[in-house]
C-alpha positions in Angstrom: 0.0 0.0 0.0 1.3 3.8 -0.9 1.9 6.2 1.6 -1.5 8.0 -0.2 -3.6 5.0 0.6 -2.8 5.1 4.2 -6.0 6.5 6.0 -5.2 9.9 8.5 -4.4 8.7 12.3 -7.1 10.1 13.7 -9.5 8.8 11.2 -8.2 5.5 12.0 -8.8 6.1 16.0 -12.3 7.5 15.0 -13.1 4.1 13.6 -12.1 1.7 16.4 -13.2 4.1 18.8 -16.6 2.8 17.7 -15.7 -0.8 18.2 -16.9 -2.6 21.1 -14.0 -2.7 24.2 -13.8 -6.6 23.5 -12.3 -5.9 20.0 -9.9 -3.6 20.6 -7.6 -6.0 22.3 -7.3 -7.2 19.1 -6.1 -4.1 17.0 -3.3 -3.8 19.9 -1.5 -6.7 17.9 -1.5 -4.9 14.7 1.5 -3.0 15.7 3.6 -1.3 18.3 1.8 1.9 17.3 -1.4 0.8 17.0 -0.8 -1.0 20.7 0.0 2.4 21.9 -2.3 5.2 20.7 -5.2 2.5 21.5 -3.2 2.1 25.6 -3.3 5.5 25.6 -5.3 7.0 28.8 -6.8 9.8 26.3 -8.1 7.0 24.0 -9.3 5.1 27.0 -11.3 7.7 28.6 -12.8 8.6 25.2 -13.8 4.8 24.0 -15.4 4.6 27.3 -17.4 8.0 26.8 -18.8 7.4 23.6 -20.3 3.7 24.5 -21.3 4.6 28.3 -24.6 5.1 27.3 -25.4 2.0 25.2 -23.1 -0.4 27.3 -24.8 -3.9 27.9 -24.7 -5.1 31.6 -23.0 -8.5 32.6 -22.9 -10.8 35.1 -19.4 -12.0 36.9 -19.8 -14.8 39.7 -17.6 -17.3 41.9 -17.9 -20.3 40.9 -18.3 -23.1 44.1 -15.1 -24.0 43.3 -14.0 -20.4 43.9 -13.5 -19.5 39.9 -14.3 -16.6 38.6 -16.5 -16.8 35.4 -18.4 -13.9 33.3 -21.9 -14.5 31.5 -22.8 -13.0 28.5 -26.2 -12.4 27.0 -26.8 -13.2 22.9 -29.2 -11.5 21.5 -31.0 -11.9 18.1 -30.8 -8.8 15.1 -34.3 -7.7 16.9 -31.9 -7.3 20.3 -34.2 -10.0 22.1 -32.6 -11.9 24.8 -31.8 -15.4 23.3 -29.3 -16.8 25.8 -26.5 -16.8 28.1 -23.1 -18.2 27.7 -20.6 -18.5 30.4 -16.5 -18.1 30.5 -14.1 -18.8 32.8 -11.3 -16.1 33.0 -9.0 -18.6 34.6 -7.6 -16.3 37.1 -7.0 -18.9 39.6 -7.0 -17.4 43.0 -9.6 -19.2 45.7 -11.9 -15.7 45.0 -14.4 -15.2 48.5 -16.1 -12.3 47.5 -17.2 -9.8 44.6 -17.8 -6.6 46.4 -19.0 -4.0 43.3 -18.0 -2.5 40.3 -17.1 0.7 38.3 -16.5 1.8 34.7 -15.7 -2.3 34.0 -13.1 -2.3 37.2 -15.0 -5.0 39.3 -13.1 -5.6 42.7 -12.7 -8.7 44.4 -11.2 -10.5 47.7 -9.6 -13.9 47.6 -9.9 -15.7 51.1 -6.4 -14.6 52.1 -8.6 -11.3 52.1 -6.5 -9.8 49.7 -8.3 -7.3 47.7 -8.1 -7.0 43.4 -9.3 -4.7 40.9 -9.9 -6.9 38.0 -11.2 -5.8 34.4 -12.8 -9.0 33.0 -12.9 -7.7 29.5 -9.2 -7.1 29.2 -8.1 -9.2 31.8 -5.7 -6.6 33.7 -6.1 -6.5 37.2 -3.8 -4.6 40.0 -3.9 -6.3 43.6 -4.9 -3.7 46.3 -2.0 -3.1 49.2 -2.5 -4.2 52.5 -3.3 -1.0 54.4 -0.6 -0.9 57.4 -3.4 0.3 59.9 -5.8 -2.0 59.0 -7.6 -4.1 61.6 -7.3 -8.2 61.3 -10.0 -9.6 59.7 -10.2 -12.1 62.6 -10.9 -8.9 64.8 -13.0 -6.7 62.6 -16.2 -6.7 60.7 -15.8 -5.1 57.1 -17.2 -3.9 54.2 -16.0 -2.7 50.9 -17.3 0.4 48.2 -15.6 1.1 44.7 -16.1 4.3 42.8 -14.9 7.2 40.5 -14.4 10.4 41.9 -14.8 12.7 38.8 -12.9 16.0 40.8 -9.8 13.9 40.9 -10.4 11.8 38.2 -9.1 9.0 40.6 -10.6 5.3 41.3 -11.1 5.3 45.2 -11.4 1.8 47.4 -13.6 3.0 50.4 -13.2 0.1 53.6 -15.2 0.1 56.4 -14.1 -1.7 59.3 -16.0 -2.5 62.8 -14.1 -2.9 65.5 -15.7 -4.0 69.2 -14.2 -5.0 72.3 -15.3 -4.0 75.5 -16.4 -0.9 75.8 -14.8 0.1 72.7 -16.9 -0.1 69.4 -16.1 2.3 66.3 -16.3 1.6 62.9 -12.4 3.0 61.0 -12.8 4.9 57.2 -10.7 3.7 55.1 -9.7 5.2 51.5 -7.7 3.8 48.7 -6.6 6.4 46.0 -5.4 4.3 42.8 -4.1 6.8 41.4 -1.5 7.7 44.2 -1.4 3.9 45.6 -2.0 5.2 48.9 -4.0 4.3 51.9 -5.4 7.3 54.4 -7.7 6.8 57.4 -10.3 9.6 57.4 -12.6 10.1 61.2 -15.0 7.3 62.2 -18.0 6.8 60.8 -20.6 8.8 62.3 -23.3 5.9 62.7 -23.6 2.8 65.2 -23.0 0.1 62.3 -23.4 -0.4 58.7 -26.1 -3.4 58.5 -25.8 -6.3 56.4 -27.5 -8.7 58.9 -30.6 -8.2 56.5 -29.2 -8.0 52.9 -25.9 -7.3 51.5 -23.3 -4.4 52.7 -21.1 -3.4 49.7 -21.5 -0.2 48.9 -24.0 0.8 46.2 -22.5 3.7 43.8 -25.3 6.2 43.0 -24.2 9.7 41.3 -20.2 9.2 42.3 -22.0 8.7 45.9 -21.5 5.3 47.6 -24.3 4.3 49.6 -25.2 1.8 52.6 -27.8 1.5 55.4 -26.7 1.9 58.8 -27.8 2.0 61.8 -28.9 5.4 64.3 -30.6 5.5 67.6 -32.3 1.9 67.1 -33.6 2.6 63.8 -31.7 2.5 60.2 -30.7 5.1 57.9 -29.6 5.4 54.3 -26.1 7.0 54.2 -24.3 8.4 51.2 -20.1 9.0 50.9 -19.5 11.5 48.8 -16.5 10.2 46.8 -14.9 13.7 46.3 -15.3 15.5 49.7 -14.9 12.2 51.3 -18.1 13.3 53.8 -20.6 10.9 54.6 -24.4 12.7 54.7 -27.5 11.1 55.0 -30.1 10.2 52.2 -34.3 10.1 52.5 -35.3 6.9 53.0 -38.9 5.6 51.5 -41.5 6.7 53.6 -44.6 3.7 55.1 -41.7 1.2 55.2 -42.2 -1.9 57.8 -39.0 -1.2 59.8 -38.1 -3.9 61.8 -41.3 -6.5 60.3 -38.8 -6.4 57.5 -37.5 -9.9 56.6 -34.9 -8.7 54.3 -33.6 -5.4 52.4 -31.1 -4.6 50.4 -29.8 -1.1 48.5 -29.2 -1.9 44.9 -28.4 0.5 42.1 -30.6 0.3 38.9 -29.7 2.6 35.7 -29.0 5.4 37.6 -31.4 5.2 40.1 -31.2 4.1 43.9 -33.6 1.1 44.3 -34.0 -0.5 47.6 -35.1 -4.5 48.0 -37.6 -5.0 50.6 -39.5 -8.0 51.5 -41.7 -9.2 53.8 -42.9 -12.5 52.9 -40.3 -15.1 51.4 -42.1 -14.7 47.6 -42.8 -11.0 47.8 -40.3 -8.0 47.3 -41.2 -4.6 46.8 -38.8 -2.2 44.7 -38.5 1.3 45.8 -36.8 3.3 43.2 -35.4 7.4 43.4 -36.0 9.0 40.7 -34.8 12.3 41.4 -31.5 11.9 43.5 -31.7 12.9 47.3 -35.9 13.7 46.8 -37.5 11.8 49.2 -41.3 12.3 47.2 -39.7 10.6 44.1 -39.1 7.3 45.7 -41.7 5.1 43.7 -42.8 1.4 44.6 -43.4 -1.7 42.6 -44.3 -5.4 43.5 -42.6 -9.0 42.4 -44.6 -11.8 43.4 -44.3 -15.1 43.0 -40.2 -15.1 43.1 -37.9 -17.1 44.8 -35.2 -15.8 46.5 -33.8 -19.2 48.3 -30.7 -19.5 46.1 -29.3 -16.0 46.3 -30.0 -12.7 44.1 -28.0 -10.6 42.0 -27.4 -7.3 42.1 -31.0 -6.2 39.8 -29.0 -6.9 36.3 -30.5 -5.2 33.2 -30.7 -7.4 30.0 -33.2 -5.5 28.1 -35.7 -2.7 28.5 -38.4 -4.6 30.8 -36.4 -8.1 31.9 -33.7 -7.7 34.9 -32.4 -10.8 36.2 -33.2 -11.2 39.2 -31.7 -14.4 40.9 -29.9 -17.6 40.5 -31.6 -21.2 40.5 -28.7 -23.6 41.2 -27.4 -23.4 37.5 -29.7 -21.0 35.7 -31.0 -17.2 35.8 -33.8 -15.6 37.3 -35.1 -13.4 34.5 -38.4 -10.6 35.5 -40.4 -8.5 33.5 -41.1 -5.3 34.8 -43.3 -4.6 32.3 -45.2 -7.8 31.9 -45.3 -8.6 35.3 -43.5 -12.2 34.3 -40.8 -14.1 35.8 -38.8 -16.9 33.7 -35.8 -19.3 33.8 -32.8 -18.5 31.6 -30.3 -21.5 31.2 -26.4 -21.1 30.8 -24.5 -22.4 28.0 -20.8 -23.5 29.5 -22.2 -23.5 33.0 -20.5 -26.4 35.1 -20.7 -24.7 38.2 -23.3 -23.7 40.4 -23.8 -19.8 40.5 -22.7 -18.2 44.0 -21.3 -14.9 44.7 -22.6 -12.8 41.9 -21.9 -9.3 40.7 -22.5 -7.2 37.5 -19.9 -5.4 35.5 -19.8 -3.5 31.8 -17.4 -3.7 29.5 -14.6 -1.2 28.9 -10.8 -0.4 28.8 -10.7 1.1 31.9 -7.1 -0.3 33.2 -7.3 -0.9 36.8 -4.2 0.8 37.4 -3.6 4.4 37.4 -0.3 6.7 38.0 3.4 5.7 38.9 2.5 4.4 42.5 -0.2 1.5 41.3 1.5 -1.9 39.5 -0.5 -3.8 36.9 -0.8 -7.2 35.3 -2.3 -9.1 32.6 -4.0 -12.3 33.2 -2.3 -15.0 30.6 
């Protein structure tokens, strides 16, 4: 090919900055300078702009023989749901936990309780320094939020840590600045204790706010950390909730919104959602019947306009139709393992790793 044939550079990075993050691995082999304009942080951050809006949800989940495996959804040209495949990353590591997920940075604990940012669809991860202040885990109760903070344009690790003996009973705040690869301890949290007896505790990222319930004065509030000021304020719960008849709840994020999972009967949930952020009049309510929670839920997974998936059966899916008012079953292709520990993730080239003080890998 002539030197006049060749297309302009930045024609060529307009082009695959339209391709799905999947394929782009792929034009990295091309050549050393294809591999670096399409590493570059600038490219990165615009790829990731330009397909935020249309990115497809999937589900990662630990395996019961503590793998860590992605499912994909197929769809058909007339973008209906036809299946689900599943794939192993084989990144070997005895995984405990998926705690949440950012930008397609999902972070995870092994059961050393050694904390990873992973990106399943490139397969870089960086492994999170132990923090030299940090309580044991045989002594503390913790629990982990993962978020951007847009004023810094840094990834943050936020731990939470309980810590009771005798009279003594705070809860430390822990931050993790990617960017720097730095620990700091911030004041206590301002609250008795984060609950998770009823539901799950990772923090739930709303509007670059991480979010848990917690309790205050022997009832339970919703509390937001603000991941820029670092200040923890308090958000409007749904009013005419059951408090304490409550056999379960849970916060959950769902495209965009703040949801929280409450249920009173084993087969019925009811889904508050805020519209408007911080509004307590906007929170609105809707009813699933009929589901079945026993074998553990995901975190409200969007596959299509009106069909979440909702839970896991053993080895298949949970699927509900909001609009329909339908529940089905949705088997996995490649499944060999039953479904535990479940989390949801989009694809991007995020790298997990930042500036000069963060190290990074590549799964082989």
């Amino acid at each position: 090919m002539s030197k006049g044939e060749i297309l302009p550079q930045d024609i060529i990075i307009d082009i695959l900055s339209r391709l799905p993050a999947k394929s782009i691995g792929q034009y990295r082999c091309v050549s050393n300078q294809w591999y670096n304009f399409l590493s570059h942080p600038q490219f990165i951050k615009f790829h990731f702009t330009l397909h935020a809006h249309k990115q497809e949800t999937k589900l990662i989940f630990i395996s019961d023989s503590d793998d860590l495996h992605t499912i994909t959804f197929n769809r058909n040209p007339q973008n209906i749901i036809l299946d689900a495949i599943s794939t192993n990353l084989n990144f070997q590591n005895n995984w405990l936990s998926i705690a949440c997920s950012c930008n397609g940075l999902v972070l995870v604990e092994n059961q050393e309780h050694i904390m990873y940012l992973i990106n399943p669809t490139t397969l870089d991860y960086h492994r999170i320094p132990v923090f030299h202040l940090g309580l044991p885990q045989q002594s503390s109760y913790r629990e982990y939020g993962f978020g951007y903070d847009f004023a810094s344009d840094d990834y943050k690790v936020v731990n939470l840590s309980r810590y009771r003996k005798g009279n003594i009973d705070t809860t430390f705040v822990d931050v993790y600045s990617v960017r720097m690869g730095l620990w700091r301890r911030l004041e206590s949290l301002p609250y008795d204790d984060v609950l998770s007896e009823r539901g799950g505790a990772s923090g739930v990222l709303v509007n670059g706010v991480l979010h848990w319930m917690a309790s205050k004065a022997s009832s339970f509030v919703i509390i937001g950390f603000d991941l820029s000021d670092e200040k923890f304020f308090e958000v409007p719960a749904p009013t005419n909730l059951y408090g304490n008849e409550l056999d379960w709840y849970e916060l959950r994020s769902f495209r965009g919104c703040l949801c929280m999972f409450c249920a009173l009967l084993e087969s019925e949930i009811d889904v508050w959602v805020m519209k408007e952020y911080r509004v307590e009049e906007s929170w609105t309510t809707f009813r699933i019947d009929r589901m079945d929670l026993e074998n553990g839920s995901v975190p409200f997974c969007p596959i299509s306009d009106d069909d979440v998936v909702l839970s896991v059966d053993r080895d298949r899916l949970t699927v509900y139709n909001i609009k329909e008012d339908q529940w089905r079953y949705m088997e996995v292709d490649g499944l060999t393992y039953m479904f535990e520990r479940t989390g949801i993730f989009i694809e991007s080239l995020v790298l997990p790793m930042l500036g000069k003080g963060t190290e990074g890998y590549h799964i082989a």
